[in-house]
Backbone atoms as SQL, in Angstrom:
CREATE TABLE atoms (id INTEGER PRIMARY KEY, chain TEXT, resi INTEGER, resn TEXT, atom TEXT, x REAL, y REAL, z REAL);
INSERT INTO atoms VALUES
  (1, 'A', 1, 'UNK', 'N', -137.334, -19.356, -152.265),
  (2, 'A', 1, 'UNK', 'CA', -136.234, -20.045, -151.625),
  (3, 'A', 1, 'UNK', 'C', -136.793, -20.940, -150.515),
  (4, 'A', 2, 'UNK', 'N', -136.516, -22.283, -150.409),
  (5, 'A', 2, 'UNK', 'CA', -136.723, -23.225, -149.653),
  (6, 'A', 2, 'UNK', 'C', -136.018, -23.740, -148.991),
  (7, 'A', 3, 'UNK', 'N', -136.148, -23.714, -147.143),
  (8, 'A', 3, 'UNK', 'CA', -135.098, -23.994, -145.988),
  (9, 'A', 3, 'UNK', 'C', -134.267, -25.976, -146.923),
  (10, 'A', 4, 'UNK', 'N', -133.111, -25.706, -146.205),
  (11, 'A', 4, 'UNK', 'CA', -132.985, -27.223, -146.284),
  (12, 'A', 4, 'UNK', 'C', -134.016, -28.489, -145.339),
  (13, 'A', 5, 'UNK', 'N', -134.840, -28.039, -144.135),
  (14, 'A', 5, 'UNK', 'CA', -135.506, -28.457, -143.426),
  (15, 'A', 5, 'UNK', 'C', -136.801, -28.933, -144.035),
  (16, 'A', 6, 'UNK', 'N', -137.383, -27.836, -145.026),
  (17, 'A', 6, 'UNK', 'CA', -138.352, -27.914, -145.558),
  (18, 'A', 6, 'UNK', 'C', -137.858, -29.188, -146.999),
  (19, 'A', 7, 'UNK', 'N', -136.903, -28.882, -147.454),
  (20, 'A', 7, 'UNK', 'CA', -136.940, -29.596, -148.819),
  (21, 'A', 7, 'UNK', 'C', -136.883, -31.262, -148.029),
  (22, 'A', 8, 'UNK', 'N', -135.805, -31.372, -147.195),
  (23, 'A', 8, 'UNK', 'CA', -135.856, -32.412, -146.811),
  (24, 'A', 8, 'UNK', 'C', -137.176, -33.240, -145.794),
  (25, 'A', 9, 'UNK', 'N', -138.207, -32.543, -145.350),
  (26, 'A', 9, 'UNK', 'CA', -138.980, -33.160, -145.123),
  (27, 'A', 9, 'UNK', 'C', -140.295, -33.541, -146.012),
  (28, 'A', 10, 'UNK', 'N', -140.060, -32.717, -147.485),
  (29, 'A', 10, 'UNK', 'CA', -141.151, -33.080, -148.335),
  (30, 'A', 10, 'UNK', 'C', -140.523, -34.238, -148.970),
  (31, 'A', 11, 'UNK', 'N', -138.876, -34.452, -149.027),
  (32, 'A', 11, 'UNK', 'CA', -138.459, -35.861, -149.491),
  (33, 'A', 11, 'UNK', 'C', -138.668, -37.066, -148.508),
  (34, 'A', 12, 'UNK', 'N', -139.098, -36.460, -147.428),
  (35, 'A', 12, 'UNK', 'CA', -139.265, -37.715, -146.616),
  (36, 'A', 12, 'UNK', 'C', -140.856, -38.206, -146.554),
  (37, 'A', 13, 'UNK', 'N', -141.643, -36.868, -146.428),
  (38, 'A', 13, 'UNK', 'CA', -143.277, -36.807, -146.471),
  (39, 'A', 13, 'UNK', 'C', -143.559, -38.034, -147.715),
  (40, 'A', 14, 'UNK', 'N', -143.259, -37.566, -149.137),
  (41, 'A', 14, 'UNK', 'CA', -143.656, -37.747, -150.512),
  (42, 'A', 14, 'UNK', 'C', -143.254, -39.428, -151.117),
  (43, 'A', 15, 'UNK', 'N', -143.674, -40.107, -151.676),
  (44, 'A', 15, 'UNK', 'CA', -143.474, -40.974, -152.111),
  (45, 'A', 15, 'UNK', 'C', -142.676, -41.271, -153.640),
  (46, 'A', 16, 'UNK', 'N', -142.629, -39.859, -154.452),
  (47, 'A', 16, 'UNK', 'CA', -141.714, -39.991, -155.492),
  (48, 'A', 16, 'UNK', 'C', -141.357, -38.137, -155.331),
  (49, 'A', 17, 'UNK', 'N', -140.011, -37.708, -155.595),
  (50, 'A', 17, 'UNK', 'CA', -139.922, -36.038, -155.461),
  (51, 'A', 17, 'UNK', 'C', -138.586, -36.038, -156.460),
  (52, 'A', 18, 'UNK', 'N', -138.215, -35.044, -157.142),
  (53, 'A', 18, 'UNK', 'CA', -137.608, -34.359, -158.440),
  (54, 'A', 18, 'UNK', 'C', -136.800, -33.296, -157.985),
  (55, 'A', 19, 'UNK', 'N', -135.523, -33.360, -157.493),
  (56, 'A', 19, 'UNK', 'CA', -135.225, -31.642, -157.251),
  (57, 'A', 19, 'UNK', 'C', -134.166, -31.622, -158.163),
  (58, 'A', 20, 'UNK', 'N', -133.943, -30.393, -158.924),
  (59, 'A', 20, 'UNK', 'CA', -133.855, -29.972, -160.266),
  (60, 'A', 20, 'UNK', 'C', -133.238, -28.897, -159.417),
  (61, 'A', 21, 'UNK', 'N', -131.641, -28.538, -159.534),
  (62, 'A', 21, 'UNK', 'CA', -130.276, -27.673, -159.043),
  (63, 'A', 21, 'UNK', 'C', -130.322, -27.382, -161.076),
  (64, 'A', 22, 'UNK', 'N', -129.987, -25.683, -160.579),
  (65, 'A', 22, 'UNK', 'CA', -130.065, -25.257, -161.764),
  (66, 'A', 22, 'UNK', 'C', -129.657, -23.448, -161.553),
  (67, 'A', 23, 'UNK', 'N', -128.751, -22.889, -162.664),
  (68, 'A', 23, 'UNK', 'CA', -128.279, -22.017, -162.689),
  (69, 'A', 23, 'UNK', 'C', -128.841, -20.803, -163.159),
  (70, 'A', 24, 'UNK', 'N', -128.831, -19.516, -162.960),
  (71, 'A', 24, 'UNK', 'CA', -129.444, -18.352, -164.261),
  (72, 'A', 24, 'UNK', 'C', -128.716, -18.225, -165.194),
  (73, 'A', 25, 'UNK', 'N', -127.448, -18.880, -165.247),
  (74, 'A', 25, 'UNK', 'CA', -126.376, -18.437, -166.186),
  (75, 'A', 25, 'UNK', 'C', -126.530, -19.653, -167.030),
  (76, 'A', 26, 'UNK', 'N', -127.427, -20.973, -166.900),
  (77, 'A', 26, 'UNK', 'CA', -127.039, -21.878, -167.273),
  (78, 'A', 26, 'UNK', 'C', -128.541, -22.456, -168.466),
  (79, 'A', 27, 'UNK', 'N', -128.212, -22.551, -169.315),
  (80, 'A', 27, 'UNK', 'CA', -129.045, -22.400, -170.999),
  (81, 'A', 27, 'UNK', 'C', -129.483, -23.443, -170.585),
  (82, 'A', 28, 'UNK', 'N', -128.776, -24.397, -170.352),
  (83, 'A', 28, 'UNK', 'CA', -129.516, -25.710, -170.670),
  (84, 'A', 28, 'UNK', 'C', -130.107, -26.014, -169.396),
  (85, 'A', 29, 'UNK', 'N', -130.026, -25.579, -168.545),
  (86, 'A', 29, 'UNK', 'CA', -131.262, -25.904, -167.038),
  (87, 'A', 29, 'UNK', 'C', -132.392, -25.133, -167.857),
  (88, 'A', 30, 'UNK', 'N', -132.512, -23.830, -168.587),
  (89, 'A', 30, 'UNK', 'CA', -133.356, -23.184, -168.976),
  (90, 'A', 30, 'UNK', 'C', -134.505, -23.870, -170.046),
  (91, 'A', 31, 'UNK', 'N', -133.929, -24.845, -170.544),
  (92, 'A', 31, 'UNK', 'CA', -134.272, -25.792, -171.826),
  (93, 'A', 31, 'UNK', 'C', -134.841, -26.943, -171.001),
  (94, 'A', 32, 'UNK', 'N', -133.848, -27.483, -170.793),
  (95, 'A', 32, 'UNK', 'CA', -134.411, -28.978, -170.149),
  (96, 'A', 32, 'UNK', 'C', -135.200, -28.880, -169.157),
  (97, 'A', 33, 'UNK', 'N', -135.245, -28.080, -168.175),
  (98, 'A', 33, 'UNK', 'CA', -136.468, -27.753, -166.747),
  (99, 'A', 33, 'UNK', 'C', -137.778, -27.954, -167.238),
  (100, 'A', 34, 'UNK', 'N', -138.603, -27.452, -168.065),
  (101, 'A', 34, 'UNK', 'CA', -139.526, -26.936, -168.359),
  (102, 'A', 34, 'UNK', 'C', -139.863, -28.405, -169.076),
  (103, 'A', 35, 'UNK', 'N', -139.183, -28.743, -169.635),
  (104, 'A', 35, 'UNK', 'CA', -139.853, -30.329, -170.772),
  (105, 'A', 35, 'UNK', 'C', -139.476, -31.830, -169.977),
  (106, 'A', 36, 'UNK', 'N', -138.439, -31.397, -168.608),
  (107, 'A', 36, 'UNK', 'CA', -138.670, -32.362, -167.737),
  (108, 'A', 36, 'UNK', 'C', -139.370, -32.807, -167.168),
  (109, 'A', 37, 'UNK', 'N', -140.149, -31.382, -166.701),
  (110, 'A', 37, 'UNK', 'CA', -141.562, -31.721, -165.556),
  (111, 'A', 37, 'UNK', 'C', -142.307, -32.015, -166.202),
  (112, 'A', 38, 'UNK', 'N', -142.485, -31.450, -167.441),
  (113, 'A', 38, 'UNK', 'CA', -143.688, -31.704, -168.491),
  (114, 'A', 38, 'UNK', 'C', -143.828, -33.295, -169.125),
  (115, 'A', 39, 'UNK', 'N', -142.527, -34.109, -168.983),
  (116, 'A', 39, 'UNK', 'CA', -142.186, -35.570, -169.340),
  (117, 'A', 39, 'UNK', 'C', -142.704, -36.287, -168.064),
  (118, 'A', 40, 'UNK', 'N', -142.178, -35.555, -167.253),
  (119, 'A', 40, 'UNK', 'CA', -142.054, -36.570, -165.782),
  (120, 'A', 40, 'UNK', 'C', -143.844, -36.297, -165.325),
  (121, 'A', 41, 'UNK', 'N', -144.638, -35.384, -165.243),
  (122, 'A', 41, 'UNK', 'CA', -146.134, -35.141, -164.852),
  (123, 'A', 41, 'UNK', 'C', -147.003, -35.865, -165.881),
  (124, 'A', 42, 'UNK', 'N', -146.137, -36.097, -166.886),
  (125, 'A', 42, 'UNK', 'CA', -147.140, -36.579, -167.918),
  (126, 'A', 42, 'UNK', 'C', -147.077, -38.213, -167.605),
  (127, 'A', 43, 'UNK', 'N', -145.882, -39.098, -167.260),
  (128, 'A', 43, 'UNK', 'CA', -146.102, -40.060, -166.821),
  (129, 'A', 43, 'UNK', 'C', -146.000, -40.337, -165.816),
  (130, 'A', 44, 'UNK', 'N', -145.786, -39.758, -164.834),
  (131, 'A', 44, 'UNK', 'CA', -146.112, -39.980, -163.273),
  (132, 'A', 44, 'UNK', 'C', -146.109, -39.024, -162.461),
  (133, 'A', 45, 'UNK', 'N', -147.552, -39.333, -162.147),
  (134, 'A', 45, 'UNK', 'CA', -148.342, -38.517, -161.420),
  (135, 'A', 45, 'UNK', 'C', -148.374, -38.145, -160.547),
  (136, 'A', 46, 'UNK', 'N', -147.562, -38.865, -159.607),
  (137, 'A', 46, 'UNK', 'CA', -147.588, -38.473, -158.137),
  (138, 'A', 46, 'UNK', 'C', -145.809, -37.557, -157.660),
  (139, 'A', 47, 'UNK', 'N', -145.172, -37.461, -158.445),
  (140, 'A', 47, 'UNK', 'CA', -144.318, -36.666, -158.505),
  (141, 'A', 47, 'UNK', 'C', -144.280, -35.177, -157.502),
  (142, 'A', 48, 'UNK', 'N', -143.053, -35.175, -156.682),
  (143, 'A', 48, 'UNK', 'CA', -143.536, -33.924, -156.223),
  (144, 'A', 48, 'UNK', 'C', -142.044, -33.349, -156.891),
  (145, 'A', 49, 'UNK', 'N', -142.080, -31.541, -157.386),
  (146, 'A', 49, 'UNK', 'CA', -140.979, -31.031, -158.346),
  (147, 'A', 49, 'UNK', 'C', -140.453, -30.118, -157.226),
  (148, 'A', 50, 'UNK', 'N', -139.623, -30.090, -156.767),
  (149, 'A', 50, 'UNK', 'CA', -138.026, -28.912, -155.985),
  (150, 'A', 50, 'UNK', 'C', -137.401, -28.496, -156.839),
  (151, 'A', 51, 'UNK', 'N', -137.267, -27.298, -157.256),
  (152, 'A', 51, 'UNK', 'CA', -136.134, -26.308, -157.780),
  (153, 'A', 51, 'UNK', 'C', -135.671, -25.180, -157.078),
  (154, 'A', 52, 'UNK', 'N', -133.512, -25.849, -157.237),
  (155, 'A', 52, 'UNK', 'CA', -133.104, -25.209, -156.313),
  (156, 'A', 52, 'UNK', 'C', -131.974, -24.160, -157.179),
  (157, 'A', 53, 'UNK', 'N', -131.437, -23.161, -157.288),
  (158, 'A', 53, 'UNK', 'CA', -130.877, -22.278, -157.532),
  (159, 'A', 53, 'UNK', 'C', -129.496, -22.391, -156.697),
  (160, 'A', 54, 'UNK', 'N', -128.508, -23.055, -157.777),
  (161, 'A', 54, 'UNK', 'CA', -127.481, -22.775, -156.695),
  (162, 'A', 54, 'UNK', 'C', -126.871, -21.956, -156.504),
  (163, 'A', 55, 'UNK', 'N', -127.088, -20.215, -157.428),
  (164, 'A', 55, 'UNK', 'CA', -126.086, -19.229, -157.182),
  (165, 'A', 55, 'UNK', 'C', -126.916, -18.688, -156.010),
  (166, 'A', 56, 'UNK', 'N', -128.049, -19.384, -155.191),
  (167, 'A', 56, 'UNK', 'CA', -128.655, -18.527, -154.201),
  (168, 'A', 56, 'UNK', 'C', -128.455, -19.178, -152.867),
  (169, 'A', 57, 'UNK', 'N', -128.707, -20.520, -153.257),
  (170, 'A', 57, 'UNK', 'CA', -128.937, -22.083, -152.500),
  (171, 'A', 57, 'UNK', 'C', -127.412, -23.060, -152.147),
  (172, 'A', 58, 'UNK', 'N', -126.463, -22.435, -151.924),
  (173, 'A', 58, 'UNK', 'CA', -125.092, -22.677, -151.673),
  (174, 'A', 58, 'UNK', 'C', -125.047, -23.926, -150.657),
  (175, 'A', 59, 'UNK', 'N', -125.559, -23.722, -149.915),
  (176, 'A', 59, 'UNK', 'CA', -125.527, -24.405, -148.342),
  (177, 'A', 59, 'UNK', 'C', -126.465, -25.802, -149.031),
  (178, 'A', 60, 'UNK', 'N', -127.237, -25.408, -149.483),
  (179, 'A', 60, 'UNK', 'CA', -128.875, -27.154, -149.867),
  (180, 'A', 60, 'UNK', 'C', -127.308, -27.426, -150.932),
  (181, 'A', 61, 'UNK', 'N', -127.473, -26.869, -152.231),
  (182, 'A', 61, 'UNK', 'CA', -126.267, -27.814, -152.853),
  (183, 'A', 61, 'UNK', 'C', -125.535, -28.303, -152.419),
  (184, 'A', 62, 'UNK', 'N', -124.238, -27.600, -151.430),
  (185, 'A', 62, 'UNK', 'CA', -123.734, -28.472, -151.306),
  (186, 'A', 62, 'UNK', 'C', -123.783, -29.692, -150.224),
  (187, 'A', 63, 'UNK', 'N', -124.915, -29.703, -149.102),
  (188, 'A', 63, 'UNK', 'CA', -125.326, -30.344, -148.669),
  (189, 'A', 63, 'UNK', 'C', -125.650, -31.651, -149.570),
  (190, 'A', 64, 'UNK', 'N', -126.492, -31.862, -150.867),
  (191, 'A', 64, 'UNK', 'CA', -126.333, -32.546, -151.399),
  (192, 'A', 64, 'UNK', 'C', -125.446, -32.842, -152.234),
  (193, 'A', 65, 'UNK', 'N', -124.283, -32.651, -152.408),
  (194, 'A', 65, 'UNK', 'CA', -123.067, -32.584, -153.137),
  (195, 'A', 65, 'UNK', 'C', -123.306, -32.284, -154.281),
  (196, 'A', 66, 'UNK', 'N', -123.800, -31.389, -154.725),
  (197, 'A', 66, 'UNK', 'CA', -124.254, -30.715, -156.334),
  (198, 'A', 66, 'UNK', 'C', -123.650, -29.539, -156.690),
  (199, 'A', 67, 'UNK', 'N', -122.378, -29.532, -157.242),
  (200, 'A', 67, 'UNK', 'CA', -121.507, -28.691, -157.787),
  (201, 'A', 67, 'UNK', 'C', -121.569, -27.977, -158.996),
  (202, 'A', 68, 'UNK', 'N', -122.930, -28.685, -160.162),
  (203, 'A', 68, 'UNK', 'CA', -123.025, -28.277, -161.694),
  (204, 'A', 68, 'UNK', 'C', -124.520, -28.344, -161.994),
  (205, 'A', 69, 'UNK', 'N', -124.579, -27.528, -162.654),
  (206, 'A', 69, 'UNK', 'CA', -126.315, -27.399, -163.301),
  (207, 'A', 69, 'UNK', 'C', -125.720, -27.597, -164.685),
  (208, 'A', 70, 'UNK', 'N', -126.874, -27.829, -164.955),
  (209, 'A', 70, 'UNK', 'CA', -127.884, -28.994, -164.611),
  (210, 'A', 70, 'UNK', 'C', -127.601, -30.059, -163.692),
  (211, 'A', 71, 'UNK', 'N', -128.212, -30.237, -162.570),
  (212, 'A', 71, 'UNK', 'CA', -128.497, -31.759, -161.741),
  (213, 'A', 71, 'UNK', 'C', -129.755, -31.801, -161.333),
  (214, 'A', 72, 'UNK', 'N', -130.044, -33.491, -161.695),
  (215, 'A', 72, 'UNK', 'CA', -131.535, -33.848, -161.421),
  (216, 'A', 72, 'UNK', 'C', -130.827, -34.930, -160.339),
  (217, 'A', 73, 'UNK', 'N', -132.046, -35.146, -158.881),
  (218, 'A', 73, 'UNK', 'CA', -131.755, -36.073, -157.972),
  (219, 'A', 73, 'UNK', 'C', -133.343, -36.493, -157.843),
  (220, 'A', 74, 'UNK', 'N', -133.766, -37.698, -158.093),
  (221, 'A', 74, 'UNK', 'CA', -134.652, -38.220, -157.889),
  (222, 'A', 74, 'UNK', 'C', -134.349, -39.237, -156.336),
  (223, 'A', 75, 'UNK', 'N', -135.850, -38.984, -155.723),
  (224, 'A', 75, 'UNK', 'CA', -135.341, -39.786, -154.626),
  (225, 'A', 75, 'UNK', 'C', -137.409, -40.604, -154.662),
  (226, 'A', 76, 'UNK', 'N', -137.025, -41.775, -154.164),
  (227, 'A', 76, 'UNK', 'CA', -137.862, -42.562, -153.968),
  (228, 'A', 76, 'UNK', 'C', -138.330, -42.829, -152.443),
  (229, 'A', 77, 'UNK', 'N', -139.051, -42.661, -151.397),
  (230, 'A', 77, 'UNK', 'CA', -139.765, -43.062, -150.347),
  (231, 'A', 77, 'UNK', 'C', -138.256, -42.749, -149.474),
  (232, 'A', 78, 'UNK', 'N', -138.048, -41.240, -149.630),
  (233, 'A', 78, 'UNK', 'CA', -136.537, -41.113, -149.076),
  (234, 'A', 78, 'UNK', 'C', -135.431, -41.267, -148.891),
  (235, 'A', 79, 'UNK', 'N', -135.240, -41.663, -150.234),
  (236, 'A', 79, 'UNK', 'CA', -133.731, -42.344, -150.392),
  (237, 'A', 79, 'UNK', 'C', -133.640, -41.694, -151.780),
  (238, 'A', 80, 'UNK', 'N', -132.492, -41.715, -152.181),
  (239, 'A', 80, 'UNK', 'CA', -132.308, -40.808, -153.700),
  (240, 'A', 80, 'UNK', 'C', -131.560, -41.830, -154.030),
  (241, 'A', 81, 'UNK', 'N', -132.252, -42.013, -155.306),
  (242, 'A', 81, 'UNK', 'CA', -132.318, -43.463, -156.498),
  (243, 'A', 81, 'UNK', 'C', -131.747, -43.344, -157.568),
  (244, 'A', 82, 'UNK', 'N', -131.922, -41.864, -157.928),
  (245, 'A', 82, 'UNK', 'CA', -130.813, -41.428, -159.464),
  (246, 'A', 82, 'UNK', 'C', -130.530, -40.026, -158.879),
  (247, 'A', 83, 'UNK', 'N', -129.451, -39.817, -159.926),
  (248, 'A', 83, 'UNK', 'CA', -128.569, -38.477, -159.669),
  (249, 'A', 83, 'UNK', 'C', -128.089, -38.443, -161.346),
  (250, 'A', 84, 'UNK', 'N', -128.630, -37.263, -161.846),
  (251, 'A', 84, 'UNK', 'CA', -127.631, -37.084, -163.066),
  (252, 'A', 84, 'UNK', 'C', -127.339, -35.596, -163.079),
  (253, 'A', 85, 'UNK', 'N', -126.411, -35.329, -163.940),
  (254, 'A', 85, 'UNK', 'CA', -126.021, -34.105, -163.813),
  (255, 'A', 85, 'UNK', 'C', -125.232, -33.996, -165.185),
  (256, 'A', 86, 'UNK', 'N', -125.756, -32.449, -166.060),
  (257, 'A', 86, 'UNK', 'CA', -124.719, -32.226, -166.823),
  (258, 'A', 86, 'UNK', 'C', -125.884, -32.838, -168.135),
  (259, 'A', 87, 'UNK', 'N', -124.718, -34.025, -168.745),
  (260, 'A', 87, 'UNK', 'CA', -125.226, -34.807, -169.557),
  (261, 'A', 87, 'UNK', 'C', -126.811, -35.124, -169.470),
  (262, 'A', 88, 'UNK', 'N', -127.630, -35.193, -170.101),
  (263, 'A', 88, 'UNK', 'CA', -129.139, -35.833, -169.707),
  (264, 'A', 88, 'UNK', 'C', -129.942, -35.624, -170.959),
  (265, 'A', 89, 'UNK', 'N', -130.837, -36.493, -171.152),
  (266, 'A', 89, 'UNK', 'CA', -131.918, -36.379, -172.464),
  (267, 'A', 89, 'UNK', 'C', -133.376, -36.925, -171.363),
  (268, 'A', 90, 'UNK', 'N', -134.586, -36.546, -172.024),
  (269, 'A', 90, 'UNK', 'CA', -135.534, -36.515, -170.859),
  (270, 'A', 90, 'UNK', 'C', -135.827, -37.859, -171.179),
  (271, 'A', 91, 'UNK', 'N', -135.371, -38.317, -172.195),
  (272, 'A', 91, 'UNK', 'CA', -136.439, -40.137, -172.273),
  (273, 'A', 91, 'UNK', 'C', -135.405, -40.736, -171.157),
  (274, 'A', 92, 'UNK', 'N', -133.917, -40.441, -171.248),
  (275, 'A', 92, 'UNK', 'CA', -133.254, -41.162, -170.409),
  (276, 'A', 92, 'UNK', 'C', -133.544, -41.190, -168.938),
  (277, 'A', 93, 'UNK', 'N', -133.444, -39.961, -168.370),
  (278, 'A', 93, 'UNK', 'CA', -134.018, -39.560, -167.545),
  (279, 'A', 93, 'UNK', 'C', -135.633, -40.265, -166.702),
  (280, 'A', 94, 'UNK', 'N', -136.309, -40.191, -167.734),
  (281, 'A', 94, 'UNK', 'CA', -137.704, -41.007, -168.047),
  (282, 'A', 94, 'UNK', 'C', -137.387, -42.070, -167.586),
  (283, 'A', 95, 'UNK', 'N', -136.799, -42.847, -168.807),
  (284, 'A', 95, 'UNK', 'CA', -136.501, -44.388, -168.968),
  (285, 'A', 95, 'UNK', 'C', -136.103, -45.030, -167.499),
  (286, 'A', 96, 'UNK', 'N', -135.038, -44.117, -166.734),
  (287, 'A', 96, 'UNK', 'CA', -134.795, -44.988, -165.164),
  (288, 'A', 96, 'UNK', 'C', -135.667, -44.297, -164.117),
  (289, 'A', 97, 'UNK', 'N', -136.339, -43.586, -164.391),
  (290, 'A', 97, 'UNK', 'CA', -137.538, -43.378, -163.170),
  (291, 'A', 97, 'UNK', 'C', -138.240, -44.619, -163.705),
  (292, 'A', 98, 'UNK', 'N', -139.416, -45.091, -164.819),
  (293, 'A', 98, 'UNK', 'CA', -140.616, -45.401, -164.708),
  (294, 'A', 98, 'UNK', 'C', -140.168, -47.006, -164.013),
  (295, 'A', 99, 'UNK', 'N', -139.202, -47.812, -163.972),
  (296, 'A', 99, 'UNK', 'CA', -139.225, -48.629, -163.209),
  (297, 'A', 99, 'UNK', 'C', -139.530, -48.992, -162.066),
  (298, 'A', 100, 'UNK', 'N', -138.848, -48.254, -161.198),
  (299, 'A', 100, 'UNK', 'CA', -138.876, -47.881, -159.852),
  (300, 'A', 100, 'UNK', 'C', -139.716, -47.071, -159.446),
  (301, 'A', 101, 'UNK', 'N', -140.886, -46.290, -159.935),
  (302, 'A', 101, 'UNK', 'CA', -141.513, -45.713, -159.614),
  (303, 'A', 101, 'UNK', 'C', -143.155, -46.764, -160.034),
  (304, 'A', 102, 'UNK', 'N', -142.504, -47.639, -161.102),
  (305, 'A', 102, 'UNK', 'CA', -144.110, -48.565, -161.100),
  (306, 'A', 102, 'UNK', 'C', -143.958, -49.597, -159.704),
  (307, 'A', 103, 'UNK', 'N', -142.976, -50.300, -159.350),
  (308, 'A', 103, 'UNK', 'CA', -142.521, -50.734, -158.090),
  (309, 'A', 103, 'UNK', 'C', -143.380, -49.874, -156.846),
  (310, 'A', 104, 'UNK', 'N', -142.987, -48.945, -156.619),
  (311, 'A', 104, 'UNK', 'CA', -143.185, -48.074, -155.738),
  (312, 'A', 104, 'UNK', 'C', -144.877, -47.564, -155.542),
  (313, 'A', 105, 'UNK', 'N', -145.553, -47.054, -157.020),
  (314, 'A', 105, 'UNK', 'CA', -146.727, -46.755, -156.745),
  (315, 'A', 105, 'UNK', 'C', -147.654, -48.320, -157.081),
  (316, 'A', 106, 'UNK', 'N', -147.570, -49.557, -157.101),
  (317, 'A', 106, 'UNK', 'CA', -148.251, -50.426, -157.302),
  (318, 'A', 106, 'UNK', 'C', -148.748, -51.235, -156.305);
């Protein structure tokens, strides 16, 4: 378990970061987690990964307004750039990071 202090200063430290809100009750955080990071490390490298538990992590969710798991929030040089939740396939997912992240690390 990770303070909100802490998560939010590795989004501010880091130049690309992934936090991944996700349930025990919930199949498809169980599915998609594991082949996200494995998509997202495989093409960009400098990635830093947060996984937060919201039946534990009440207060960080809803701080970031994250009501449903699956939610992915990508944030870029401290600012959060995508938000999906629910719905998601990893190329899609993929597909609107590698823009903004070739921007960013070039």
């Amino acid at each position: 378990m990770q303070t909100l202090e802490t998560i939010e200063n590795t989004i501010q430290r880091e130049t690309a970061v992934m936090v991944f809100f996700s349930s025990p009750t919930c199949s498809v955080c169980h599915v998609l987690k594991p082949k996200l990071i494995e998509a997202v490390q495989k093409e960009f490298k400098l990635f830093k990964f947060i996984n937060i538990d919201i039946s534990k992590e009440l207060d960080t969710a809803a701080h970031y307004g994250v009501f449903s798991a699956p939610t992915v929030l990508v944030f870029f040089d401290g600012k959060e750039f995508i938000r999906k939740t629910r719905n998601m396939g990893i190329d899609e997912v993929v597909g609107e990071i590698r823009r903004p992240y070739e921007i960013m690390t070039s």
